[in-house]
N, C-alpha and C positions, 0 to 999 in steps of 0.2 A: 415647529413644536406644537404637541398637542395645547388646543386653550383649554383654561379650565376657571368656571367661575362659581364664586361660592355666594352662598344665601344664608345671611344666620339669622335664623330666630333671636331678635336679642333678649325675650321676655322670657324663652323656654331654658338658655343659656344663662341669663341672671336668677333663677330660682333656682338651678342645679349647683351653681357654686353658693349662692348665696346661704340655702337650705344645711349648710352644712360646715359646721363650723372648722373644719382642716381647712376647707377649701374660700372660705367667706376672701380672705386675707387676697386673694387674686382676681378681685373685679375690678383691678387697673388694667385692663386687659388689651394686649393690642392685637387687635383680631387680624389684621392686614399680616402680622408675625405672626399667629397662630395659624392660617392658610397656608402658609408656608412649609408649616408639620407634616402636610397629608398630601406632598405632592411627591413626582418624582426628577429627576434631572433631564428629560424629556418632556416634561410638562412645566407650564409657566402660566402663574398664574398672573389672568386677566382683568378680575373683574372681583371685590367685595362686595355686596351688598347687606347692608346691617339695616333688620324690621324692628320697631320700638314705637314707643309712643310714650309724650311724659306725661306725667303725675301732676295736671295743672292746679288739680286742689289742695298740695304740698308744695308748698314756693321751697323748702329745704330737700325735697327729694327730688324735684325738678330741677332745682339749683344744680346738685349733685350729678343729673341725667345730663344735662346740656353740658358742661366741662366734660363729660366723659365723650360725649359727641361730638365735642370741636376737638379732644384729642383725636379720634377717629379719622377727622377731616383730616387732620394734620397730615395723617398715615395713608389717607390717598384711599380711603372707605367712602362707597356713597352710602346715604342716607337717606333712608324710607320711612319716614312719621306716620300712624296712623292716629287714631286718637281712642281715648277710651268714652264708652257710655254711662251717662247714671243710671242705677238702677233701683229698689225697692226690694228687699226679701224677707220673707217673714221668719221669724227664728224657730226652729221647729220644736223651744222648747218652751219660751214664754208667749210665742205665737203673735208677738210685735213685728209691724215691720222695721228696717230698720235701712238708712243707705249705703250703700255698694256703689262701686263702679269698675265694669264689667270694660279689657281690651278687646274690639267687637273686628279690627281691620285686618289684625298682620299676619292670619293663615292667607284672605283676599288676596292682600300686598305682594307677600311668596306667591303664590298660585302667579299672580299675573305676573309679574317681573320672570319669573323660571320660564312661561311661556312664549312673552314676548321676546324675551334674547332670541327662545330658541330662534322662531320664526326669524330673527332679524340676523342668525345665525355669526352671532356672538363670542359662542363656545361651540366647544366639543366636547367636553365632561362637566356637567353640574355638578355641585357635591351641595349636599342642603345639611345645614347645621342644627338641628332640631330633635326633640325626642314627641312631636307631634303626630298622632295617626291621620288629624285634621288634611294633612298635605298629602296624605296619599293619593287621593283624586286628582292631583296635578301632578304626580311623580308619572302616574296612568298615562295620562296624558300626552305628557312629553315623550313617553316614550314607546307610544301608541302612534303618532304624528312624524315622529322624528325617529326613527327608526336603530341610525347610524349615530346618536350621539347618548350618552352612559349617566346617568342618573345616581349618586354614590351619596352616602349618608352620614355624616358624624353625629353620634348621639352623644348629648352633653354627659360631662362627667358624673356615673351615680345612679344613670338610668338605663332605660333596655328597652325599650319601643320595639318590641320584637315583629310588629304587625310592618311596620314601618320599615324595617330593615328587610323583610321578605320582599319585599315591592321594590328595592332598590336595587341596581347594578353589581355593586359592594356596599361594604361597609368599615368604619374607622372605628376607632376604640378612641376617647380624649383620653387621655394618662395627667393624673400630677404634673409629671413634667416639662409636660407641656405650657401647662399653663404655667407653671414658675418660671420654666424661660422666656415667656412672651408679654413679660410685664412694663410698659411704658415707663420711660424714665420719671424720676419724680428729681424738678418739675419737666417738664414738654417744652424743650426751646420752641417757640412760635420764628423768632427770630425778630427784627428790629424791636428789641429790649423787653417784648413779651413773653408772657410763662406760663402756665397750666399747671398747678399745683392736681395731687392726687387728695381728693377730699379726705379730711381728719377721719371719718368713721368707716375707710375705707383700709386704716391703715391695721 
């Protein structure tokens, strides 16, 4: 069977649901079942890999990040942590600075994970979950090097990366229903008597 492994952005994927409030209601998301949308009965998929990084100077949105990532684990998702940087920006209207902190790794992260399978030949069809232009230099790449294997794109729900989508193999459409059928139970049997509740402002 063909393989096929997927790459999601988790940062570009949680501001597309997030941003919008029909859609907020499905960030219990199980991506390992959402990979499953975009494949076909010939194809099996091999390989998730989910990019993120937490929010260490929010102990309650980091709180909320980690439970979402050990459900992941559960579902058999690897997990790529970058981290975020502080930053300083001045406000262009009172002209203070003021602090920020800027995600600086997880286009790096994709780039290199997409490359090294391929090299380690991994897969046979990537599919990258992103509405980033940042990755088209690795989509290049791959498929500049690797001639024989297909580079295909889900653009999160809401957006159109249309730079993005020309640079790829194909491309998927997310749909609503996707995401309402691929929502983790509430809670996540762990199994020996442990649980993973879906955090309250999730609900």
């Amino acid at each position: 069977m063909e393989r096929v492994a997927f790459f999601i952005d988790g940062f570009n994927l949680y501001h597309a649901i997030q941003e919008n409030p029909d859609y907020a209601k499905y960030k219990w998301l199980n991506l390992a079942a959402l990979a499953k949308c975009y494949v076909q009965k010939s194809q099996q998929v091999v390989k998730v890999f989910y990019f993120s990084a937490y929010a260490t100077w929010d102990q309650q949105k980091m709180s909320r990040h980690q439970t979402f990532v050990r459900a992941l684990q559960w579902a058999g998702v690897d997990i790529i942590l970058g981290a975020f940087k502080f930053k300083e920006r001045r406000c262009r209207i009172c002209h203070k600075l003021y602090p920020t902190y800027e995600e600086k790794e997880t286009d790096v992260n994709i780039a290199i994970k997409l490359f090294q399978t391929a090299i380690l030949d991994e897969y046979d069809t990537a599919i990258v979950v992103s509405g980033d232009s940042d990755l088209i230099p690795a989509v290049k790449a791959v498929k500049a090097t690797f001639p024989a294997k297909k580079v295909g794109v889900v653009i999160p729900i809401g957006r159109s990366a249309e730079d993005l989508k020309k640079n790829c193999d194909f491309r998927f459409k997310m749909k609503e229903k996707h995401l309402a059928s691929c929502q983790f139970p509430d809670p996540v049997d762990l199994g020996g008597g442990h649980t993973l509740s879906r955090p309250a402002s999730w609900k």
